[in-house]
Structure formats: structure tokens, C-alpha cells
N, C-alpha and C positions, 0 to 999 in steps of 0.2 A: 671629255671634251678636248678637241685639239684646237693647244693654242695659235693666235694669230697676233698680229702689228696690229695693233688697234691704231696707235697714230701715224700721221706723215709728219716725221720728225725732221727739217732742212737740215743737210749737211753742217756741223761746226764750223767755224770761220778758222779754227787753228787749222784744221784737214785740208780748208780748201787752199789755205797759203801755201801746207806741206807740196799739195798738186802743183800749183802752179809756179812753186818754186824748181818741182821735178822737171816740169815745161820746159822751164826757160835753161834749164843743165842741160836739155839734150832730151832726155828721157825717149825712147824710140818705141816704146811701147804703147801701150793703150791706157789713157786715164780716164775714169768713169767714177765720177761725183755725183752723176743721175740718179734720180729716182727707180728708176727701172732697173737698171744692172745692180742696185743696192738690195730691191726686193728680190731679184732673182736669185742671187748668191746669201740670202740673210736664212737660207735653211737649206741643211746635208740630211743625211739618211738616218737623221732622229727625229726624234718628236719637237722638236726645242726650233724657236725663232731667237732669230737676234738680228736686227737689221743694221750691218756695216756704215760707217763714213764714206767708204769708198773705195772702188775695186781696180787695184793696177796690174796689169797685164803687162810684166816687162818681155820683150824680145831678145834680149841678150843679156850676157851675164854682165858685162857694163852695166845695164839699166840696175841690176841685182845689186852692183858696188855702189851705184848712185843714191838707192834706197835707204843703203846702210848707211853712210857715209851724210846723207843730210837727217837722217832720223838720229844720229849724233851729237848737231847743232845741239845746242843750249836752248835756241827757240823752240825748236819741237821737242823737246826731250818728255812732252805727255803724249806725242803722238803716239799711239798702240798700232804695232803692224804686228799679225795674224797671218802664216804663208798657208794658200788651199792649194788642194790636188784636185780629187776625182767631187771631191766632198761624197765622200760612202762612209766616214766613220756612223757611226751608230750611238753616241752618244753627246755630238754636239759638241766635236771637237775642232773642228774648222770653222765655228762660228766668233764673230768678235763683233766689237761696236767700237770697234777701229777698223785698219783699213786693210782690206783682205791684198797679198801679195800672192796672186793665183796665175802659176805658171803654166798648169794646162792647156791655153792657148797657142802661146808661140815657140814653148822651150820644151820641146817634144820628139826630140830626136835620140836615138842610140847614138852613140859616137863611136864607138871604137868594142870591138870585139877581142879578147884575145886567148884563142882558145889553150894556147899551149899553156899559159900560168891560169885559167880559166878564172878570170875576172872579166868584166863588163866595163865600160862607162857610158855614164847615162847622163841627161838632163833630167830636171826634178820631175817636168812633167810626162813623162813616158808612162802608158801606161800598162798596164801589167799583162795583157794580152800579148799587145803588139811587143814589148821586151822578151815573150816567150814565144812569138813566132819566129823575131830575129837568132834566138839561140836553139831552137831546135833543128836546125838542119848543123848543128856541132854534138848536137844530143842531152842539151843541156836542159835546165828550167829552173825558173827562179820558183820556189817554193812560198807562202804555204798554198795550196788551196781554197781561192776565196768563190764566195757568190759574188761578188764584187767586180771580178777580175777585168770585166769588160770596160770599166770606166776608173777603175782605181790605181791610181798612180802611183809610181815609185818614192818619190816623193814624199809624198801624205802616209803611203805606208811610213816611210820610217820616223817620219814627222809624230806622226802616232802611236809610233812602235807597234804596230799590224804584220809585222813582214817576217814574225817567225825567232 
């Protein structure tokens, strides 16, 4: 039997202050305490449910200092942040019942190439295709080999230790 959410559990009140306190800093990204974007993200490419507090979508690495930086405070200090990628682990390892930190959407650029000391820079969320399209016309590729590779991020790879 594959399990499911049996309840609609409302967001915690600690989670929803940690948001709206990100709100009011600035935060440029996306915050979603919904019910909707909570079930959508509460299962990766396992068997395993866990329905999140709620999913922030930072846009800049700012938002990412911001994150850190009030999940610090003394008040939140039980808030649980969980960072997603492609969510392709296999074992239920991007799932939390805190609040998923899923860069996928906005933070998904190569940065910087350089082939001559053959290093990369990346955002978290790049994912493993597109970082091996940008470096094969240099001849390169980021290894290992996944089934995955079309939605699986750099990121979550090494978040996971998937990357070889």
C-alpha cells in the first residue's frame, strides 16, 4: 500500500510568524504556507509522504542570508528548514515537516565558466542537464550518470551526496 496524508494539518503558528517576519525583511522570493504548494512538495521520488509547514522560494542569495540569519533568532530557534532541489532522491530525503528552502525556481543560473582551471559556478538550483549542456561545447561534464538527470539539481545532488 502506498502511503498518503490522511490529514489537512493547518500550518503551525511558529512557521507562519517565521514567513511573515521574512515578509516584512524584504524577502524577494516566494512564500507559500498554502495548502496546495505544501501537498505538492510533501513527496520526491520515494515512497514516503511528509507534508511540509511551508515552501520558500528564495530569488537571491540575500533571501538565502535572510533565511539563515532569522532562523537564528532565539524565537525560531525550532523552526526546521529542509533545502530541495529536483526532489529525485529515492529515499525521502528532501522531505521535512518544516519548511522546505527550494531553490529550483528562481536560483538556476550557471554563473561563471572557467575553462582554463576547469571549475564551474553554479546556483543551487541548476539542474544537471542544463549544467552539462553549458559545459560541453568546452568538452566537459559533470558526472555521475543519472536517470534523474533531467530534473536533478546540483544542489540536492550534493545536498544528498548523489554527485559522485
Amino acid at each position: 500500500m502506498i502511503p498518503r496524508i490522511s490529514e489537512i494539518d493547518a500550518t503551525q503558528k511558529l512557521y507562519l510568524q517565521f514567513i511573515e517576519r521574512l515578509k516584512a525583511q524584504g524577502f524577494e522570493g516566494d512564500l507559500n504556507p498554502d495548502y496546495a504548494n505544501r501537498v505538492v512538495l510533501a513527496t520526491d521520488n520515494s515512497i514516503y509522504q511528509m507534508l511540509p509547514q511551508g515552501v520558500l522560494y528564495p530569488k537571491t542569495l540575500e533571501d538565502l542570508v535572510r533565511i539563515a540569519k532569522l532562523s537564528n533568532q532565539p524565537e525560531f530557534a525550532e523552526v526546521v528548514l529542509s533545502p530541495r532541489g529536483g526532489g529525485t532522491g529515492t529515499n525521502g530525503q528532501s522531505l521535512t515537516d518544516g519548511l522546505l528552502v527550494d531553490v529550483s525556481r528562481h536560483m538556476s543560473q550557471v554563473l561563471e565558466i572557467n575553462a582554463d582551471e576547469r571549475w564551474v559556478r553554479v546556483q543551487g538550483g541548476v539542474v544537471k542537464d542544463q549544467l552539462n549542456a553549458a559545459l560541453k561545447p568546452y568538452g566537459f561534464f559533470f558526472a555521475p550518470e543519472l536517470s534523474t538527470s533531467n530534473r536533478a539539481t546540483v544542489g540536492g545532488m550534493i545536498n544528498t551526496d548523489a554527485s559522485g
